[in-house]
Backbone as CSV, one residue per row, in Angstrom:
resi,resn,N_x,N_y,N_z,CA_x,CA_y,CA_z,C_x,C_y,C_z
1,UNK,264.161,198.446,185.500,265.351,198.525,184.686,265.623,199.991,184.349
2,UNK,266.945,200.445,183.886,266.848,201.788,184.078,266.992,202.064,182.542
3,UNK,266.742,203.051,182.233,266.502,203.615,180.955,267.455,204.814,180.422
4,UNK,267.793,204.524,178.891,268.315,205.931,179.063,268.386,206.969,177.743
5,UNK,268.608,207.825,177.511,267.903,209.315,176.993,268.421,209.090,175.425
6,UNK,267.921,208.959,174.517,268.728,209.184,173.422,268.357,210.418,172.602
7,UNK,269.492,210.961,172.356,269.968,212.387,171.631,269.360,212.486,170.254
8,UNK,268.380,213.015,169.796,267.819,213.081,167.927,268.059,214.014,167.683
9,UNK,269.120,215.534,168.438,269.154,216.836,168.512,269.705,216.817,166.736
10,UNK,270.329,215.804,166.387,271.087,216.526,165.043,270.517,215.801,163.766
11,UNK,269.703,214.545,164.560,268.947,213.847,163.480,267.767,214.218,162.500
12,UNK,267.275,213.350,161.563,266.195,214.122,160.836,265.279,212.904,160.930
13,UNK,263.833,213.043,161.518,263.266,211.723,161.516,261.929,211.627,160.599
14,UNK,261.456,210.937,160.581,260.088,211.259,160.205,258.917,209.653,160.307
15,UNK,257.771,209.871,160.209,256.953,208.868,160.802,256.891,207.787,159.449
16,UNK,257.115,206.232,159.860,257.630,205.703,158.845,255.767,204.729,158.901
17,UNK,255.211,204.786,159.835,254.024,204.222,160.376,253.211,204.523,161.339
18,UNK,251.711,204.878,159.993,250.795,205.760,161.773,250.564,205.135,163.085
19,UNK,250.207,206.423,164.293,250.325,205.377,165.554,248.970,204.837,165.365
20,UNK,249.540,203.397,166.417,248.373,202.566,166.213,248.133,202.067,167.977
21,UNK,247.341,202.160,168.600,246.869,201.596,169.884,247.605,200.477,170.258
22,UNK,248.262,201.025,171.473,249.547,199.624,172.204,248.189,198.713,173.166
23,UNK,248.502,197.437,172.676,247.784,196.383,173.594,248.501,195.646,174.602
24,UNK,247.715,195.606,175.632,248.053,194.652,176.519,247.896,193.644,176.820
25,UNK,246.376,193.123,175.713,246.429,191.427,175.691,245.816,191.639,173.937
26,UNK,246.481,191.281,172.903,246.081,191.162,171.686,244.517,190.148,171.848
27,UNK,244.322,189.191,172.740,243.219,188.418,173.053,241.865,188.989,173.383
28,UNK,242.257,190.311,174.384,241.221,190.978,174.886,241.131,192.018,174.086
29,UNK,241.597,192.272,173.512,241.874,193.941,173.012,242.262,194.895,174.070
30,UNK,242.428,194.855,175.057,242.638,195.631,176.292,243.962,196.971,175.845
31,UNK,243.878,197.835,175.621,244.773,199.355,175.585,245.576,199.189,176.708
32,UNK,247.111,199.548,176.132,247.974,199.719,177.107,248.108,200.892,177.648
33,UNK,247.976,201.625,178.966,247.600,203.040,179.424,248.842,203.145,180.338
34,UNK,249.104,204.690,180.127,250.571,205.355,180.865,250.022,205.155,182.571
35,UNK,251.229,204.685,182.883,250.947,204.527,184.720,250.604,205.999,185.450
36,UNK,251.264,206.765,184.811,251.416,207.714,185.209,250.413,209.007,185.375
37,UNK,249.913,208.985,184.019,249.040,210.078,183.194,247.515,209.275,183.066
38,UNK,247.473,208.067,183.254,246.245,207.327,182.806,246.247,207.832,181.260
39,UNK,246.995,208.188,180.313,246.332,208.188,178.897,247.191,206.651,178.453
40,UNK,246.026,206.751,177.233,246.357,205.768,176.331,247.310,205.767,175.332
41,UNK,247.710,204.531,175.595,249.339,204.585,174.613,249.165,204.153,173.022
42,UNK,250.134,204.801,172.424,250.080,203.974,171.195,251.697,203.668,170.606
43,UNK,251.798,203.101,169.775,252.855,202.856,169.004,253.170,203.418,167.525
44,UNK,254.264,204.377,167.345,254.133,204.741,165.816,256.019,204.383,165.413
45,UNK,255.856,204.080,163.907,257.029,203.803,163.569,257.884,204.766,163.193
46,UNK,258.788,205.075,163.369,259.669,206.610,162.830,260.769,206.173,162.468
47,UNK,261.351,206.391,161.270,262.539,206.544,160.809,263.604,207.524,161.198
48,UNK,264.399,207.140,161.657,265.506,208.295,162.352,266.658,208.538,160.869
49,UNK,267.111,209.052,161.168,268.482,209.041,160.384,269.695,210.087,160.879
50,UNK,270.299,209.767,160.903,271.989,210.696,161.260,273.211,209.961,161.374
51,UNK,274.167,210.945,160.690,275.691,210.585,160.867,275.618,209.114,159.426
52,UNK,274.647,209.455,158.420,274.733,208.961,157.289,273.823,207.268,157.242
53,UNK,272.868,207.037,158.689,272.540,205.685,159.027,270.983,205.784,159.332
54,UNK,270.434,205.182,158.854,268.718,205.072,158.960,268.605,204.385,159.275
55,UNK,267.534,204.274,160.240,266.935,202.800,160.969,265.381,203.286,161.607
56,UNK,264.770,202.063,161.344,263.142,202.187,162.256,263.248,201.121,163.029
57,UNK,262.382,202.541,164.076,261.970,201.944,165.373,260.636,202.102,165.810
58,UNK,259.818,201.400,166.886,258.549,201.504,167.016,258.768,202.086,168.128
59,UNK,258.304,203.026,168.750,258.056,204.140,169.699,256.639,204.426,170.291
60,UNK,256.815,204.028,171.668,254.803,203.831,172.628,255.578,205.498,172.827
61,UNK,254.352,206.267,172.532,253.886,207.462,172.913,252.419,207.533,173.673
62,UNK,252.250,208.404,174.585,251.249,208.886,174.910,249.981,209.224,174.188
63,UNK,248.756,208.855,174.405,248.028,209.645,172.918,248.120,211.128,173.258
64,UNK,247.978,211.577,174.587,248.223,213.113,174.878,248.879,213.793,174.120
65,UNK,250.581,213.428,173.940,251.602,213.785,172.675,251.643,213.456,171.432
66,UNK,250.438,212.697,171.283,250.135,212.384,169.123,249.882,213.631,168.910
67,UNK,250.049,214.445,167.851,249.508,215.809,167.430,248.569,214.826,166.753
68,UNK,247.751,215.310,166.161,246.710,215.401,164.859,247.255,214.876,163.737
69,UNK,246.589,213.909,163.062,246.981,214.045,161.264,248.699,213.452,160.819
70,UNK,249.113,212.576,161.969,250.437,211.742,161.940,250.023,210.811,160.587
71,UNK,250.754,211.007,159.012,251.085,210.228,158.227,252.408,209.561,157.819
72,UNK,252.829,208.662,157.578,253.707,208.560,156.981,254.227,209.518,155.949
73,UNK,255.793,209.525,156.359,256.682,210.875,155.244,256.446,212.026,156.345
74,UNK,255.670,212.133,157.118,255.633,213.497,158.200,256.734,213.969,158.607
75,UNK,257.805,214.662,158.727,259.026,215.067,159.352,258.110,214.933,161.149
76,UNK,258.632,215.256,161.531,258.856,215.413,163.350,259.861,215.147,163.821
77,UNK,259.867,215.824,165.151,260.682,216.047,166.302,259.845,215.240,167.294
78,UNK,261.432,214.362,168.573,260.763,213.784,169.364,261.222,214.382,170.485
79,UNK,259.936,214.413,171.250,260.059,214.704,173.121,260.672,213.524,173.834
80,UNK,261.805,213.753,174.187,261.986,213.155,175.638,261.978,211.672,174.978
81,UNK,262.918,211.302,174.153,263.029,209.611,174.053,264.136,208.824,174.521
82,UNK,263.940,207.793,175.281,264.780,206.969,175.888,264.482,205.662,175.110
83,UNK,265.284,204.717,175.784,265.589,203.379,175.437,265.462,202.584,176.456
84,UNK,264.779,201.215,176.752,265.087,200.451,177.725,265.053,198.675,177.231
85,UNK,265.929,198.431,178.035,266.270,196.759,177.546,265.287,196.340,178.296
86,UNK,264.945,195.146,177.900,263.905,194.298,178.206,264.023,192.690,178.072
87,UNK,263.556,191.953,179.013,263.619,190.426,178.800,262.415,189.975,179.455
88,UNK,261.673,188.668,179.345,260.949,187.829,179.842,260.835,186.395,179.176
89,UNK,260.562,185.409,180.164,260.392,184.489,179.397,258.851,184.305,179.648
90,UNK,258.761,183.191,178.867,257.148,182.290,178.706,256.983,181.480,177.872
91,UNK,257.164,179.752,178.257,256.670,178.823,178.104,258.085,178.203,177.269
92,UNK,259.321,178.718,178.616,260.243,178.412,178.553,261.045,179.380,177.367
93,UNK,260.918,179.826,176.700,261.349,180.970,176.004,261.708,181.892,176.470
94,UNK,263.288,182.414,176.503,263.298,183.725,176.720,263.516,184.815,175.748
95,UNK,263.098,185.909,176.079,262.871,186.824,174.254,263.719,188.228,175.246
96,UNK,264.438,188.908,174.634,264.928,190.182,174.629,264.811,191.600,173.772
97,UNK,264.833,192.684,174.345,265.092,193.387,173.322,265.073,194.820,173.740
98,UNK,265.155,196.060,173.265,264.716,197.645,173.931,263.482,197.827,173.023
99,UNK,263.517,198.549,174.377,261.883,199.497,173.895,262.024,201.214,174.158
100,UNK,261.795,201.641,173.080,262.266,203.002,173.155,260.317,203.138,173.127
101,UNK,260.759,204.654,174.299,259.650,205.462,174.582,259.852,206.929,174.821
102,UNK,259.259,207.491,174.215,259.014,209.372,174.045,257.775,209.745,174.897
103,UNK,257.899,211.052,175.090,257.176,211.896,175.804,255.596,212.411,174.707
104,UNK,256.465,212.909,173.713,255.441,213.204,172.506,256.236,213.571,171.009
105,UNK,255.816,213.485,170.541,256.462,214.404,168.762,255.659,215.318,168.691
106,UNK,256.389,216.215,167.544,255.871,217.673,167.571,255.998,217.507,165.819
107,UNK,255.017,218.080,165.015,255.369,218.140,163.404,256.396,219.110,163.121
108,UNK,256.951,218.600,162.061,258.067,219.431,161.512,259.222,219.095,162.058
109,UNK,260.468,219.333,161.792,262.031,218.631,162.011,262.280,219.724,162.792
């Protein structure tokens, strides 16, 4: 599915929830790992805000691009974040939704 780039150039964000290790079977505990990089992914929550509108989103980052010492209230800047829609079913259910993914955050706005 193709993905695509979203702009935070004028936004102010900050981490609304530390990252926490993306799974690939909550059953196994098994870590979800970048195809690419072989690192391990995680998920952190960030509050965006601009043009007067706040919203959180959960964001799989790389652990490579976690800096150190990510708390909630942290300002940051994000690397390289896109958006992608998503669907599957299972057990006759079908569920939808995007999944936004970054390159890394950097501390400070």
């Amino acid at each position: 599915m193709p993905s695509f780039k979203v702009d935070t150039s004028t936004a102010v964000v900050f981490v609304a929830t530390a990252p926490t290790p993306k799974l690939v079977s909550k059953q196994t505990g098994e870590r979800a790992i970048d195809r690419e990089t072989g690192a391990g992914l995680s998920t952190v929550g960030l509050l965006i805000s601009d043009e007067g509108e706040g919203n959180l989103y959960q964001v799989t980052v790389p652990e490579t691009g976690l800096p150190d010492g990510l708390v909630p209230g942290m300002p940051v800047s994000v690397v390289g974040l896109k958006a992608r829609d998503w669907e599957n079913t299972s057990n006759g259910q079908t569920r939808h939704g995007i999944a936004f993914r970054a390159v890394a955050l950097t501390v400070g706005a």
